[in-house]
N, C-alpha and C positions, 0 to 999 in steps of 0.2 A: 383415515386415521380414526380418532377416539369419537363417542359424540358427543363428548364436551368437548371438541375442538372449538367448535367458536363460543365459549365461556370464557370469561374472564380467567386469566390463569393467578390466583392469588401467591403462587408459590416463585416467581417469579418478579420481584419489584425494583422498582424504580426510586433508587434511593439518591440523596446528597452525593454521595462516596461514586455511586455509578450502580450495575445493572446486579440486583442480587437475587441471589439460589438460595431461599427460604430453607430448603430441606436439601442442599449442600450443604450450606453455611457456607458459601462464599461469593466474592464479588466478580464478573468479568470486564474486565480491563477498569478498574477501575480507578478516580482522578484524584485519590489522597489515599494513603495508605491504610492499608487494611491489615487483616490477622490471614486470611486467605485471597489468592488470589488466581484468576483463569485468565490466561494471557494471551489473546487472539494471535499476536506478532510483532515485533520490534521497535517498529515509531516511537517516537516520544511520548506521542499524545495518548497511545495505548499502555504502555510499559513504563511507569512509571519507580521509582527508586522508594524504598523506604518498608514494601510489605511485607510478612513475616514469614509468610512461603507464598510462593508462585508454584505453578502449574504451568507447562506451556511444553511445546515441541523442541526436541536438541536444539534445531539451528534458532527459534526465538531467543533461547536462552544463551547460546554461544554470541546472539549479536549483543542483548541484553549486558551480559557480562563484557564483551569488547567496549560498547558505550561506555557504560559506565565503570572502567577501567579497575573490574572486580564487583565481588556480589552485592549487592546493595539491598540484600535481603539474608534473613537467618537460614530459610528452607527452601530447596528447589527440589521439584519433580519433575520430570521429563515424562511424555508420550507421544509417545510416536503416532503416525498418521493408521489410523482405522483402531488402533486398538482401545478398548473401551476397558472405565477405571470406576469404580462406587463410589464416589467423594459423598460419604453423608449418609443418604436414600436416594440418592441422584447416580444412573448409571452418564457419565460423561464420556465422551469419543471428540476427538478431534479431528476433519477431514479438511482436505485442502480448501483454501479461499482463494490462488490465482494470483493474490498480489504483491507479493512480495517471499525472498525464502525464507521458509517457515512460519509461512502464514495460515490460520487454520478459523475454520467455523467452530464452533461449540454447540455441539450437538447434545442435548440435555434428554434421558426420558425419566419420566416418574409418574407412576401411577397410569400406567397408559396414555400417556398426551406424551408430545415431543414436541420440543419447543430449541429452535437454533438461532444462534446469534451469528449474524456473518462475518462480524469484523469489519473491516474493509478489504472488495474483492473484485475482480472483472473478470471476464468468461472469455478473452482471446486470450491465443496462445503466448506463451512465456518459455522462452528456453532456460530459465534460470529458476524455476521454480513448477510443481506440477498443477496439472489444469484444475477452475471449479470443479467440486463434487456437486453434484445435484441430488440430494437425500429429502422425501417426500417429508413433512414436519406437519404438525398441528397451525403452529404459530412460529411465522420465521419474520426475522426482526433484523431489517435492512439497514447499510449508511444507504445516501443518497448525496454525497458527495457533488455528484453532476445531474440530481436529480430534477433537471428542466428538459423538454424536446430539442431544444437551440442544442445541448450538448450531444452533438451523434460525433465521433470520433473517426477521425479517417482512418484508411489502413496503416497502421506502421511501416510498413516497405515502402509508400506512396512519401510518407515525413522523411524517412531515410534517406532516400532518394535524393529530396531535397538538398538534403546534408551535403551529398554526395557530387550534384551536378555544383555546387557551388562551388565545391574546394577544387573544380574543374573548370570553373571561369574564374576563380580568382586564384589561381597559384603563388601567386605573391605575396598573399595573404595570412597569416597563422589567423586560425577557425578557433573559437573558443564556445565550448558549448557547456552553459548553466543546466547542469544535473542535479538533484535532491541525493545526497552520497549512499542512502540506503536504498537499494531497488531501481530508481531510476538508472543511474549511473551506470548498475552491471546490465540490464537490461538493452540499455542504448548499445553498451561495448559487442553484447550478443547480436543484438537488429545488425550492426554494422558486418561482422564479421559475418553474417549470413548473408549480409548482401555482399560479398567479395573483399571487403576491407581489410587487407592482408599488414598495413602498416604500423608498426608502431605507435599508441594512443599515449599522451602525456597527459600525467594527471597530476591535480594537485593533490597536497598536503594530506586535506582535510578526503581527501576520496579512497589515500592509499589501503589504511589499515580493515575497511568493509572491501573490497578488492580481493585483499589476500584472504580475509576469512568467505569470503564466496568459494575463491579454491580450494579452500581447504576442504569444503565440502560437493567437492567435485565439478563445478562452474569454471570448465577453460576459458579464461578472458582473453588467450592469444597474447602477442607481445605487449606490455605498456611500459613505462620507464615515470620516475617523478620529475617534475618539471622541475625544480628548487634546483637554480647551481646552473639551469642551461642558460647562457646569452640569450636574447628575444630572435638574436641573426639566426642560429641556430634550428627556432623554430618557425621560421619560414615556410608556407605551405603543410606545415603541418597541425595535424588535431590535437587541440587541449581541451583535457576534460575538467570542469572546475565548480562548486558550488554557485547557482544563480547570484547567491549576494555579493562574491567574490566578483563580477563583472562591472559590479557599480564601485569596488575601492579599490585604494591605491595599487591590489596586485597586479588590477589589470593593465594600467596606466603605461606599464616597462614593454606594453607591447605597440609595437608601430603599426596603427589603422587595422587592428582586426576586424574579422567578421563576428558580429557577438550575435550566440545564436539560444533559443532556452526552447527545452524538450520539459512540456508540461500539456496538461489540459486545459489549462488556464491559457494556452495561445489560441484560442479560438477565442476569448474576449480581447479584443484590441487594445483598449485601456490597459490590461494587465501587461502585454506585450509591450507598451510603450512606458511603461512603469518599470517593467526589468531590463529597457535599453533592451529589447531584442531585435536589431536586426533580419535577424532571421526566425520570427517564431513556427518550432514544431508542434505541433500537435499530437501528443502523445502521452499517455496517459496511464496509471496503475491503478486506476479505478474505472468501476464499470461506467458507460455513459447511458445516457436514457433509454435508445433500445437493450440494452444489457440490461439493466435494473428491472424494466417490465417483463421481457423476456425472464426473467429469473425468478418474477413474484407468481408468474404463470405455472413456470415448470417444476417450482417445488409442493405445488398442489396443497398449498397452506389455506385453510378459510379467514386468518387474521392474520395482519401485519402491522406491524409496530414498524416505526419509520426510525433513525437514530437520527445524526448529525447531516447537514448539508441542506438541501432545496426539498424542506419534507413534505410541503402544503402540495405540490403538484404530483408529489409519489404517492401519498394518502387518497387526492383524490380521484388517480387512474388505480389504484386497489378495489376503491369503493364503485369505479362505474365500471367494474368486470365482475359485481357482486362481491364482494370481498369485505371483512369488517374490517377497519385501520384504523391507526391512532396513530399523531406526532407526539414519540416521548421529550422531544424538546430537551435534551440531552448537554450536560454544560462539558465543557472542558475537553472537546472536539477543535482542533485547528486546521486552517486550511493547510495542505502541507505544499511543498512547489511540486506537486503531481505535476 
């Protein structure tokens, strides 16, 4: 790239608000409302209610509007994946991030430097969403969500699996598995159904209405039905899909001795798993884990990185002992989510 790549990028800061485009004029994902805004993808902690236009991909903006049950902003634009837009002196492009649908990087050039923001993202496969893009950048500006060595994630068919032999030793059992309703949830439904799980998935409440807007935009989930109205006899041996929190209150209670199971990253710390009553912790995950992250700081052939939210001290300093300049932006208003 440029050779001011490893110079400080001034056009580029680190504001209260969140991560701003000097010569855009606008913030990306940013944590209080603003007058512009670049919307990586849907979370809460990203997409926030209250700004005056957004920018973001159809499906961010179709969940965006789902949550928040209509526009919670004056102006929206839509861009689609690869196509590049002038916001400002800034040519912007938005290319996939892996972790959720309609998750995107923000690809920024100006003045010859490029400079991308990943969002939150991971580099295995997703049937519910398309793969990282790997696009070579000046300065790429990482989460680090799982950003320690301990975090190496197993394969998903291997968690699935798990799912799978259990609800095959315990038949008599209804399985209830704590999902994050956006991306987790359709995710697990697609792992399952690749691995042969041809059965109807009961789901609660709070899981239906991201579901249908998955299909809408083309994500067959296969059979599921809402659980609300069925006896507990009923579901007997079978899978209910339900928000992690929904396991610790009274929903769960109307069922006789389930298997309670939770599909997150956080089941590889123990403590966490025994904090959300999991029984069964999967290990599985919408964010990269520590070979992903390194792997990723390698292959976009950046000389600086900016570290965002999560485990930033040990991201920063496997950057700086492959030669690489890094910094922890130390970023507020980042949550863990139940990845």
């Amino acid at each position: 790239m440029s050779a001011t790549a490893t110079s400080p990028a001034p056009w580029l800061e680190n504001r209260p608000e969140g991560l701003y485009c000097r010569p855009g004029g606008f913030f990306i994902d940013p944590h209080r409302p603003v007058d512009k805004a670049v919307l990586t993808h849907g979370h809460a902690d990203h997409t926030r209610p209250g700004n005056h236009t957004i920018l973001a991909t159809p499906e961010t903006v179709a969940i965006a509007e789902s949550r928040y049950e209509g526009r919670a902003w004056d102006k929206v634009q839509t861009l689609k994946y690869g196509q590049s837009l002038t916001v400002g002196d800034v040519s912007v492009r938005l290319v996939p991030a892996g972790h959720i649908l309609g998750s995107a990087q923000v690809v920024m050039d100006w003045r010859g430097q490029r400079i991308i923001v990943s969002g939150d993202y991971k580099r295995r496969p997703d049937p519910t969403c398309p793969p990282f893009e790997v696009i070579p950048c000046d300065i790429f500006i990482t989460e680090a969500t799982f950003g320690l060595p301990v975090f190496r994630h197993p394969p998903d068919q291997d968690e699935v699996a798990k799912l799978l032999d259990s609800m095959t030793a315990f038949p008599e059992r209804t399985h209830l598995l704590g999902v994050y309703a956006l991306g987790k949830c359709q995710r697990l439904i697609r792992l399952l159904r690749a691995a042969g799980f041809d059965d109807t998935i009961y789901l609660h409440g709070a899981l239906q209405k991201l579901c249908s807007l998955y299909e809408r935009f083309g994500v067959d989930l296969g059979p599921t039905a809402p659980v609300a109205g069925l006896p507990p006899s009923s579901l007997v041996g079978k899978l209910v899909m339900c928000p992690p929190s929904a396991l610790a209150d009274r929903w769960s209670r109307r069922f006789s001795d389930p298997v309670t199971a939770v599909a997150s990253g956080w089941m590889r710390v123990r403590a966490r798993a025994r904090q959300r009553g999991a029984e069964l912790p999967l290990i599985i995950s919408d964010h990269a884990d520590w070979d992903e992250l390194t792997a990723t700081i390698r292959d976009v052939q950046a000389e600086e990185i900016w570290v965002t939210h999560g485990r930033e001290d040990a991201l920063v300093h496997y950057a700086r002992s492959i030669g690489l300049k890094a910094q922890a932006l130390h970023m507020i208003g980042r949550e863990d989510e139940d990845d």
